[in-house]
LOBASE-812807 format. One record per residue (C-alpha): x, y, z; residue number from 1. Coordinates in steps of 0.25 Angstrom, whole numbers. Each point is the difference from the previous one (the first is absolute). Layout:
<nodes>
X / Y / Z / NUM
...
</nodes>
This chain:
<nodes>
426 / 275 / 483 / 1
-15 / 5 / 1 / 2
4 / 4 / 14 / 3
11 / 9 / -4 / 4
-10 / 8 / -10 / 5
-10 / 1 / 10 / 6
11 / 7 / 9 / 7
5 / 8 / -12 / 8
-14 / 4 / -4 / 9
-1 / 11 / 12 / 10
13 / 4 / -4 / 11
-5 / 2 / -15 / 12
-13 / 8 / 4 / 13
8 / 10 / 11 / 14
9 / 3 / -14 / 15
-10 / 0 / -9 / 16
-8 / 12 / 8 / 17
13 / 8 / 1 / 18
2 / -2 / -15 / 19
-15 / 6 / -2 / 20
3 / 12 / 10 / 21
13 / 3 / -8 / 22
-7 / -1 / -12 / 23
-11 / 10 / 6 / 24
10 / 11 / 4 / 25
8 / 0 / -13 / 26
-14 / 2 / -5 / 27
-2 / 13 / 9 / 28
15 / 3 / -4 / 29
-2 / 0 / -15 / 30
-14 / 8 / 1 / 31
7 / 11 / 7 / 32
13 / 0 / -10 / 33
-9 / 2 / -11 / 34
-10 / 11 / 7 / 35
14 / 7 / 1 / 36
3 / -2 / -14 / 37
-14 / 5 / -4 / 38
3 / 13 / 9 / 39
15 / 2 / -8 / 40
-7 / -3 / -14 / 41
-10 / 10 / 4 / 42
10 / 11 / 4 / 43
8 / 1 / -13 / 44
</nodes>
């Protein structure tokens, strides 16, 4: 058993980092969405 979550365990960090890139692009994602939005509120 201990060696099947010490094969898993790669597995997991190699998600993991892909899980903190997504979460770092979202970010970037929403910052712009509401510096358009600032722009829009600021034009009316």
């Amino acid at each position: 058993m201990m060696q099947f979550v010490g094969l898993l365990a790669p597995i997991a960090f190699v998600f993991a980092l892909a899980a903190l890139a997504q979460v770092g692009s979202l970010r970037k994602e929403v910052e712009q969405l509401k510096a358009e939005l600032n722009k829009l509120s600021l034009k009316s």
